[in-house]
N, C-alpha and C positions, 0 to 999 in steps of 0.2 A: 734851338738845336733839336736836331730829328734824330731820336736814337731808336734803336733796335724798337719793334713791337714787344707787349711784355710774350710772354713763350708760355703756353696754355701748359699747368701744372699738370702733370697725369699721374695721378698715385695707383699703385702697385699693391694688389692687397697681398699684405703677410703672407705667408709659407702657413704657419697654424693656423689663421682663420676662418677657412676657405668653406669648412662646413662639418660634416660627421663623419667619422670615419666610418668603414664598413666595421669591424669591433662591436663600436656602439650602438650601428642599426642592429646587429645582431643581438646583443643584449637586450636591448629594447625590445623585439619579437619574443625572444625567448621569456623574457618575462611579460609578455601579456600571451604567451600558450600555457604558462603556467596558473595564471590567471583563470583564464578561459577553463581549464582541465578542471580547477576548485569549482569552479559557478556548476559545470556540466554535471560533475559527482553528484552536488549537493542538491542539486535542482533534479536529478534521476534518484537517490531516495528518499527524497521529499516524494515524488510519482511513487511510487512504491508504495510508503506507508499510506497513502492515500489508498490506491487501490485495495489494499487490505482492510483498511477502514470502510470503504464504499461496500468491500462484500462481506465483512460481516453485519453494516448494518443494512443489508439488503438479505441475508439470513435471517436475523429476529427479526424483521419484520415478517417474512414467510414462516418462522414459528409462532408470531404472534398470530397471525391470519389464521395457521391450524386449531389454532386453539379457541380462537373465535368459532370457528364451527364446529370443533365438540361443544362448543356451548351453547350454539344457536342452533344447530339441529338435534341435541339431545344425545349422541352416542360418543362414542369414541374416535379419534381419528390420531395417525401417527404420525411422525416427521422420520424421514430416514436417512441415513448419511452411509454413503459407501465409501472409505479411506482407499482401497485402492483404484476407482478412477475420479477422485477429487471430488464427485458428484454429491447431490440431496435430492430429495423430493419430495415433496408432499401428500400425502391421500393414494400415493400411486398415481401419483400425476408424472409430469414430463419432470427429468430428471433435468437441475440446473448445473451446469459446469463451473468450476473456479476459473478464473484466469490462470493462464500459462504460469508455470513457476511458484504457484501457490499449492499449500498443503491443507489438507484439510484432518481432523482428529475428533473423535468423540469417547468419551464417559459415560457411560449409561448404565443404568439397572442391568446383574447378568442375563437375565429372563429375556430383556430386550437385545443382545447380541445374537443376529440371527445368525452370522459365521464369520471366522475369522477376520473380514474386512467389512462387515455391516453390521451397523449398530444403527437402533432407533429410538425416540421420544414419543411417549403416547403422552395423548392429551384427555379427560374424562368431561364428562356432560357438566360438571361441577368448577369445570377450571381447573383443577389439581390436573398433575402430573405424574407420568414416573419419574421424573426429573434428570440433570446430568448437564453435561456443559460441553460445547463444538470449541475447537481449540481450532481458529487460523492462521497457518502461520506463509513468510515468504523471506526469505533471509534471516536475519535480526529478528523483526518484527513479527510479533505475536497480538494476538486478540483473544481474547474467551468469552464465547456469548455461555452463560448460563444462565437454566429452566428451573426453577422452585421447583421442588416436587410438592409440598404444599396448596404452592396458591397458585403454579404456573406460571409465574412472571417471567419474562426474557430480561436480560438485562445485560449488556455490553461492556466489558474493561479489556482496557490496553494493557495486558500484561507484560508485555516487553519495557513497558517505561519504568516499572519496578525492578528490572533485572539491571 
């Protein structure tokens, strides 16, 4: 007996199955720009305190170079900081710029304020100083290179990590 052929099953997918709803892509998106927006912050004042880092220790070293030559040519020479256009410079040499968005600050002996926005570091044939300390700052984030008056020494602290 010859009956019917069997009859090819065709299954129907579910109504809920079918895949994501628009909802949950959007959920989805929303939390990976939420994501993204953490990494970007963190990953832009991470660049930041870097850059403040990079120029103060590109500072003491330009104080320490002054001070190598009061020593190596015997007289005196000065480092000078202007607060209001961000600037330093050394010997009366070319004047260096901070980065955009950075402040620049100094302490010094009064004798060395030569006006309201310039203040300077002498350095003598002996290594001593008149001493003081350059405060950089750029946000948050602060540095203070300070000078021995003593013995001259530059030395570099992150002062914002103690506040």
């Amino acid at each position: 007996m010859r009956g019917k052929p069997p009859r090819a099953i065709v299954r129907r997918p579910r109504r809920g199955v079918r895949g994501f709803t628009l909802l949950e892509m959007l959920a989805v998106i929303l939390l990976i720009g939420i994501a993204a927006a953490a990494v970007a912050v963190s990953v832009t004042q991470g660049l930041a305190s870097a850059r403040v880092s990079a120029a103060s220790g590109e500072l003491a070293a330009a104080l320490r170079a002054v001070r190598t030559q009061a020593i190596v040519h015997g007289n005196e020479h000065t480092f000078e900081v202007n607060t209001r256009d961000n600037t330093y410079r050394a010997d009366n040499g070319p004047s260096v710029r901070l980065p955009t968005g950075m402040r620049i600050g100094i302490t010094s002996a009064k004798e060395d304020q030569v006006d309201g926005h310039t203040g300077r570091i002498r350095f003598f044939p002996d290594g001593s100083s008149t001493g003081g300390h350059i405060t950089l700052q750029r946000d948050r984030r602060q540095w203070r290179v300070n000078v021995s008056w003593l013995t001259g020494a530059v030395s570099v602290a992150d002062v914002s990590a103690k506040s």
